[in-house]
SENU-996573 format. One record per residue (C-alpha): residue in one letter; y, x negated, z negated. Coordinates in pm, 1 decimal, m for minus. Layout:
BEGIN
+------+----------+----------+----------+
| fike |       yy |       xx |       zz |
+------+----------+----------+----------+
|    a |        Y |        X |        Z |
...
+------+----------+----------+----------+
// end
This chain:
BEGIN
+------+----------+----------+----------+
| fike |       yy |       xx |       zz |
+------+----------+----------+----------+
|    x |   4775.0 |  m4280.9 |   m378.1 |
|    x |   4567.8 |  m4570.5 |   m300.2 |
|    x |   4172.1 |  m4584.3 |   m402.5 |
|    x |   4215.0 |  m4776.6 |   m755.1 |
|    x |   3933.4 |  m4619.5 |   m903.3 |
|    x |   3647.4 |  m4475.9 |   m648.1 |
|    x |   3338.9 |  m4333.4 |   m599.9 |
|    x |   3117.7 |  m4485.8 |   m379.9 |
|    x |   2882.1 |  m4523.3 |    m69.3 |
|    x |   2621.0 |  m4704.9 |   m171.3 |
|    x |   2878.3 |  m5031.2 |   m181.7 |
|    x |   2627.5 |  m5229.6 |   m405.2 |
|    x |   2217.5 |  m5148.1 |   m532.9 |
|    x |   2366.6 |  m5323.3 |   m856.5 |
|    x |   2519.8 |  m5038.7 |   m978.4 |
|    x |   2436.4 |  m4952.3 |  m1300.0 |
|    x |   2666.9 |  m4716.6 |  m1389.5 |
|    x |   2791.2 |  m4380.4 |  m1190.3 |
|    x |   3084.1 |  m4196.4 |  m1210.2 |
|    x |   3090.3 |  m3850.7 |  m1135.6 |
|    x |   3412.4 |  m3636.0 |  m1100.0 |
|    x |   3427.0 |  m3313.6 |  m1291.6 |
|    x |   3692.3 |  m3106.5 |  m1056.4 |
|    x |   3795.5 |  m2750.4 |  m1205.6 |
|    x |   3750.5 |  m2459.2 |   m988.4 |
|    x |   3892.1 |  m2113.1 |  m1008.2 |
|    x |   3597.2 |  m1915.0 |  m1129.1 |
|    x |   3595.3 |  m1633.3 |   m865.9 |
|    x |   3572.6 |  m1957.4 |   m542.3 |
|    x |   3300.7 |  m2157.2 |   m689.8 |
|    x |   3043.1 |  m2007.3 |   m471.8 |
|    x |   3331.2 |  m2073.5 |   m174.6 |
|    x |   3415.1 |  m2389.2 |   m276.9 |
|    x |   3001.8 |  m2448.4 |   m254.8 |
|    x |   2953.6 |  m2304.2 |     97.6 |
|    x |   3234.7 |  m2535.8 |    179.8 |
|    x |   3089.7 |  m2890.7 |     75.6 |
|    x |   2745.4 |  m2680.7 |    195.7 |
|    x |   2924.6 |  m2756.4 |    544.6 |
|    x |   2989.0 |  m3106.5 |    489.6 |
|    x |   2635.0 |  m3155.6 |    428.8 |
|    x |   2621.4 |  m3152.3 |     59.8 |
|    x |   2345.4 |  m3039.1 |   m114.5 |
|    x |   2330.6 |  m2766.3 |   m391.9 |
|    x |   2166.3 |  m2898.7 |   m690.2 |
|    x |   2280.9 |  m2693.2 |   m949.3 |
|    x |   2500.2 |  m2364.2 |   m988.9 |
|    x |   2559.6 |  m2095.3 |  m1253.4 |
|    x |   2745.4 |  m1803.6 |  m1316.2 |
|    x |   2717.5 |  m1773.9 |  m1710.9 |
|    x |   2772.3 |  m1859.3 |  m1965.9 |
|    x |   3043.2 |  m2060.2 |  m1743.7 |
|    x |   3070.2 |  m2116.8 |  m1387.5 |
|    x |   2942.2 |  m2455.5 |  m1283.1 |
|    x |   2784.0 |  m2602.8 |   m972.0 |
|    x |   2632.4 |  m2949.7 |   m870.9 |
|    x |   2642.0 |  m3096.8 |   m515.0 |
|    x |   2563.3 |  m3400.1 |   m424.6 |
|    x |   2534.6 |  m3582.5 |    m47.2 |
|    x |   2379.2 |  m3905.0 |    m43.8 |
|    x |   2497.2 |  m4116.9 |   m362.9 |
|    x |   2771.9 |  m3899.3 |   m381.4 |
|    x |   2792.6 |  m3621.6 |   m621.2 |
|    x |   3060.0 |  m3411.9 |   m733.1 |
|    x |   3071.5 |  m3140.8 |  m1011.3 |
|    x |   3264.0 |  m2815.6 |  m1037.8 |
|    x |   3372.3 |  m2630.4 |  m1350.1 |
|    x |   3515.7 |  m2283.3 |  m1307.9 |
|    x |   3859.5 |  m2163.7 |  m1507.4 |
|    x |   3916.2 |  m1806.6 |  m1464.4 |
|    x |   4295.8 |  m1848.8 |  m1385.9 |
|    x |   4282.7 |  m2198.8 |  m1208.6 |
|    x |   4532.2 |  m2201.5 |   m942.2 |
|    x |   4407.6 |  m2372.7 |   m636.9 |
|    x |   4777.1 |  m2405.4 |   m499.6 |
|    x |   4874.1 |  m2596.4 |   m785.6 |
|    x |   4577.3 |  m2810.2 |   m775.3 |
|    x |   4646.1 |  m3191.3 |   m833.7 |
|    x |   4264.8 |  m3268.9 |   m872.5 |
|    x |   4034.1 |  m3477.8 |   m700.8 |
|    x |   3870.8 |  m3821.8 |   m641.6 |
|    x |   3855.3 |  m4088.0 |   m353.0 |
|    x |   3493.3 |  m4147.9 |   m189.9 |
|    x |   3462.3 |  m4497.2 |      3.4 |
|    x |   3303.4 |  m4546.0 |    299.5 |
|    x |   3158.7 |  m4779.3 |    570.7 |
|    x |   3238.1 |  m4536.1 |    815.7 |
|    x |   3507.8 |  m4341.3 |    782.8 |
|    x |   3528.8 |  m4252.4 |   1140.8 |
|    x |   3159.1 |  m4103.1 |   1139.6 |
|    x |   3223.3 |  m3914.5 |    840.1 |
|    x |   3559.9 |  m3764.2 |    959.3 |
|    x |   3392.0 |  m3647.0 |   1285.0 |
|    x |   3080.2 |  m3458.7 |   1107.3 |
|    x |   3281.9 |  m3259.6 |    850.5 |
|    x |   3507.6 |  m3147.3 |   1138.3 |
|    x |   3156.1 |  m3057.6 |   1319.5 |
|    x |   3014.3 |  m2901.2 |    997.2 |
|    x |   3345.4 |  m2686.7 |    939.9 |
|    x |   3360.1 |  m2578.5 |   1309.2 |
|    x |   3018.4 |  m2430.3 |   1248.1 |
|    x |   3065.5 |  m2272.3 |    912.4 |
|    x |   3428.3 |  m2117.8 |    962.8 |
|    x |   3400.2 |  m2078.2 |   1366.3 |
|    x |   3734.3 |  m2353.4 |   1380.5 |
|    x |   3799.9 |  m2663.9 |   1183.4 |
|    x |   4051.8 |  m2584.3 |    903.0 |
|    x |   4378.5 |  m2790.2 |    958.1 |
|    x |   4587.2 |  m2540.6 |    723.9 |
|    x |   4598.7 |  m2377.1 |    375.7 |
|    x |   4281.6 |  m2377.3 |    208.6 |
|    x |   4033.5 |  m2522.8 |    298.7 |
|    x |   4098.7 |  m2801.4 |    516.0 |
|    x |   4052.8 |  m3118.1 |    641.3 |
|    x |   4365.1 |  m3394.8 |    782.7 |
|    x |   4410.9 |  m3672.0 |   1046.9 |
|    x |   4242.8 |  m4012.8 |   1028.6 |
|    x |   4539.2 |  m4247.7 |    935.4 |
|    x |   4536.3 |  m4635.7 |    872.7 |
|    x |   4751.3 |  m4639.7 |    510.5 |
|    x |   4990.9 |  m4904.3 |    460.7 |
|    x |   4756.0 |  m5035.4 |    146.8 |
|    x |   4486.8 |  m5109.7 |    393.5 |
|    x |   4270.8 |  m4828.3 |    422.7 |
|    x |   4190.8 |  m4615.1 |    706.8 |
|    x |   4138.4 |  m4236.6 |    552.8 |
|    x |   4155.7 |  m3866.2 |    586.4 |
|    x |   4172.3 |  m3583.2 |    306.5 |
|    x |   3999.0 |  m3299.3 |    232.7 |
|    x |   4065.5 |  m2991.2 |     72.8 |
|    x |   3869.4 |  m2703.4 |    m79.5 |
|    x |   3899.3 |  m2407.7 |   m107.7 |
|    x |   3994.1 |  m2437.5 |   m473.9 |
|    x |   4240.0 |  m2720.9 |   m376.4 |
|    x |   4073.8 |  m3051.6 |   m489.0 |
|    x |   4121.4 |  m3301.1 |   m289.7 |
|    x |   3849.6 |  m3569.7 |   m155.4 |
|    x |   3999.8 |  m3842.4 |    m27.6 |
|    x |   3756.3 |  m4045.6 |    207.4 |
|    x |   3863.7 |  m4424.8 |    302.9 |
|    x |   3727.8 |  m4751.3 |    443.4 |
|    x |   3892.6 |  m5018.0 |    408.9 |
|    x |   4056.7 |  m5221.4 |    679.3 |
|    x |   4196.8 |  m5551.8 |    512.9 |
|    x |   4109.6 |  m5674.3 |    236.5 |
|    x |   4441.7 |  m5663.3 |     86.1 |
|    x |   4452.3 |  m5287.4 |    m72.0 |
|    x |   4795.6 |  m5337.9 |   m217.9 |
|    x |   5133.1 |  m5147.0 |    m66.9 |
|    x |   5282.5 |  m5322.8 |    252.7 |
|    x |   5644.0 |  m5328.7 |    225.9 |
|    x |   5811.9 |  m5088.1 |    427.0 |
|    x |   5921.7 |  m5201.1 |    778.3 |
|    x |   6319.5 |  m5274.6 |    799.8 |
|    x |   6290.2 |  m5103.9 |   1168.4 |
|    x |   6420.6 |  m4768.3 |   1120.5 |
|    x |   6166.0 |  m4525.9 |   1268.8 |
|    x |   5891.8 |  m4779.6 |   1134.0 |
|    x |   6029.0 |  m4722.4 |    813.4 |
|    x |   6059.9 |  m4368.8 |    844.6 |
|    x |   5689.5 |  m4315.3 |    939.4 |
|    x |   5559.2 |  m4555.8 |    694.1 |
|    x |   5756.7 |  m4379.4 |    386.6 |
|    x |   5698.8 |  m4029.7 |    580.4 |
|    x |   5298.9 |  m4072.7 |    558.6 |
|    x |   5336.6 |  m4212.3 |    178.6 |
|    x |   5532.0 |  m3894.1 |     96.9 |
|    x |   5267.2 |  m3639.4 |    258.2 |
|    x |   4954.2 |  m3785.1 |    234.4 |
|    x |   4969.9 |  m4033.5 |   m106.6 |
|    x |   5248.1 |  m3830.0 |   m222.7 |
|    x |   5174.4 |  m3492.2 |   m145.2 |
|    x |   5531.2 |  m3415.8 |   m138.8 |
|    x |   5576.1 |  m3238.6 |    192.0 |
|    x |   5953.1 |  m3162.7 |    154.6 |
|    x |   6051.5 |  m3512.0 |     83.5 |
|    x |   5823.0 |  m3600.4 |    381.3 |
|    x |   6003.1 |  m3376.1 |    603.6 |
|    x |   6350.8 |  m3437.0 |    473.6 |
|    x |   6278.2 |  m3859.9 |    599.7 |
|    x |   6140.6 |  m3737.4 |    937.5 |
|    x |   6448.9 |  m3497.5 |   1001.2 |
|    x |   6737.1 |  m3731.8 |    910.4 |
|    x |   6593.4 |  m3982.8 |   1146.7 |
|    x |   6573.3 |  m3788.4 |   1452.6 |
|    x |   6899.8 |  m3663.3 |   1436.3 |
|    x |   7003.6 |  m4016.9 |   1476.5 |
|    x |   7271.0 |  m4029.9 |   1743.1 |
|    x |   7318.7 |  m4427.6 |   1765.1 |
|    x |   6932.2 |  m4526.3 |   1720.6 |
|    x |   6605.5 |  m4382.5 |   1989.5 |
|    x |   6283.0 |  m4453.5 |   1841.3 |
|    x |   5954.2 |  m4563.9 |   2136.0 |
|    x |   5795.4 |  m4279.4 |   2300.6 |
|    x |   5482.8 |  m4401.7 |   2031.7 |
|    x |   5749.8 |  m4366.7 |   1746.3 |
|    x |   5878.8 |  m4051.9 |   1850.6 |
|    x |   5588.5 |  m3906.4 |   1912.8 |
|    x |   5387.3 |  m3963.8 |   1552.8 |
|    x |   5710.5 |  m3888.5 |   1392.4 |
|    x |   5718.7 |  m3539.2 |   1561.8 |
|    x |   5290.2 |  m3493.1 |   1560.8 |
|    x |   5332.2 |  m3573.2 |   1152.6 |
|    x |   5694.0 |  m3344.7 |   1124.4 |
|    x |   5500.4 |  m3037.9 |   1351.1 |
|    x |   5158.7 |  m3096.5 |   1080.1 |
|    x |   5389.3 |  m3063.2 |    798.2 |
|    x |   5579.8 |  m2759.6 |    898.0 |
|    x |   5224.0 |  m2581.7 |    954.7 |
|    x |   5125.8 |  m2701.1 |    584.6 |
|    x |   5436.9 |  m2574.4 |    493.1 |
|    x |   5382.5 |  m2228.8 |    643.9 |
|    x |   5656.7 |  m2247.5 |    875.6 |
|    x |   5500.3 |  m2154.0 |   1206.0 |
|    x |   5763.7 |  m2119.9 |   1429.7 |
|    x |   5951.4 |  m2482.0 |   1388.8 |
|    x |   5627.7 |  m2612.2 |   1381.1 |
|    x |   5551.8 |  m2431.4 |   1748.4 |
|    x |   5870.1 |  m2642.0 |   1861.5 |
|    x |   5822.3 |  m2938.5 |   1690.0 |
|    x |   5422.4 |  m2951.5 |   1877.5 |
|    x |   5587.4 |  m2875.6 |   2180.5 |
|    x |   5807.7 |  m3134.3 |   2190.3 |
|    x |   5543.3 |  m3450.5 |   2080.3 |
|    x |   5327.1 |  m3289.1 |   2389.4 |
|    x |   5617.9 |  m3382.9 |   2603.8 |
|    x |   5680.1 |  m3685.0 |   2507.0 |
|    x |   5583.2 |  m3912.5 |   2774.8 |
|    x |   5303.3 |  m4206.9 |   2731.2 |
|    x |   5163.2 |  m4481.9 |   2966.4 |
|    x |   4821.4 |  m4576.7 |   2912.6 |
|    x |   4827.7 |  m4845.6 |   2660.3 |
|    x |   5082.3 |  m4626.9 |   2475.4 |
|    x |   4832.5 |  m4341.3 |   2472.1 |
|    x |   4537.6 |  m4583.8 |   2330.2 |
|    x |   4820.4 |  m4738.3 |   2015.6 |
|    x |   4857.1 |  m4356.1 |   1938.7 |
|    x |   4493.8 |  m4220.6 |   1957.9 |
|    x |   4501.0 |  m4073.5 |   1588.8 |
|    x |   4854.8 |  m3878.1 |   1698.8 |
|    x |   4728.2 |  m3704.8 |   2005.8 |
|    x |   4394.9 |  m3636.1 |   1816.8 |
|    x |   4629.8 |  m3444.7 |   1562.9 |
|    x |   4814.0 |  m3311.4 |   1824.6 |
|    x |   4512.7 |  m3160.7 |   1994.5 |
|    x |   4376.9 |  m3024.3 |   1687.1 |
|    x |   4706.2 |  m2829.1 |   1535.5 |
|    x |   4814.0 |  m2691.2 |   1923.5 |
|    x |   4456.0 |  m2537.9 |   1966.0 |
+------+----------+----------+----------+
// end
């Protein structure tokens, strides 16, 4: 999903006009789903328990609003908005900071939780972020000034990581993710790089623990920490071993 329509950081004092998401939120988490953006450094500005749930929080020029629906699913949750940013980077490493210190880890699994940095093939750099309701925040800076889809590489494992990352992250649809990844390293007559091979397994191993399937994704994290890299390898796949580090500890 790329950012058509954002909220933003403060992109221009011209503004006139604000838009504010309304995201629902299963009644009995809205007071969860607050301590959670409370960790992110949100401010509470507003929340109520009758006659309906609701709750205000706002960081910066960024506010978001929660509704509460008493049988709301959060694991069927498609809601959510996409915040811009100047500094995506900086963002990404204070909510993993400000989770660490709320929940005593930083969620990478189930709800809440918070994903890799990633440059997106429609030229954004961005991570996502969950509550524990399941909305998702999606927080991007641009990186070219070109925010359409690139076409997909011909090269077969760039291909397969370019339409793998679509799938899971834009998507959302980790089985069809996982089904590209798998058919391409059981390729007998093609080797992907040691860089290739070892996003492809880092994004594989993060899907299988989003998927709840612990054990393959044990192997699969094994395996990318194997995978051999010289130096300027290692600095091309910074955002991979990040990953890495975070879903092995």
């Amino acid at each position: 999903m790329r950012p058509a329509s954002v909220l933003k950081f403060d992109y221009s004092d011209r503004m006139t006009e604000t838009t504010i998401p309304l995201l629902p939120c299963r009644t009995s988490l809205i007071e969860a789903a607050v301590d959670f953006y409370a960790a992110l450094g949100f401010e509470t500005t507003s929340l109520q328990k009758s006659p309906y749930a609701y709750a205000v929080v706002e960081r910066g020029s960024v506010e978001l609003q929660l509704y509460g629906m008493k049988d709301y699913d959060p694991a069927s949750s498609h809601s959510g908005c996409y915040v811009l940013t100047h500094d995506v980077d900086g963002l990404h490493t204070a909510f993993r900071a400000g989770l660490k210190a709320a929940y005593g880890r930083i969620p990478t699994r189930g709800l809440p939780r918070i994903g890799p940095l990633k440059d997106m093939s429609y030229g954004v750099r961005q991570f996502l972020l969950t509550d524990p309701t399941g909305n998702t925040i999606r927080i991007g800076q641009p990186i070219s000034e070109d925010l359409n889809h690139r076409p997909a590489p011909k090269e077969t494992f760039a291909r397969a990581l370019h339409m793998a990352d679509l799938f899971a992250d834009s998507k959302q649809d980790l089985p069809g993710a996982a089904k590209i990844i798998d058919r391409v390293l059981g390729l007998t007559n093609e080797h992907p790089t040691p860089v290739e091979k070892l996003r492809l397994l880092v994004l594989r191993g993060d899907i299988a623990q989003r998927m709840g399937e612990a054990e393959q994704a044990a192997g699969l994290l094994a395996e990318a920490e194997a995978v051999r890299l010289g130096p300027e390898e290692r600095e091309s796949a910074a955002d991979a071993l990040a990953r890495l580090t975070d879903l092995r500890g």
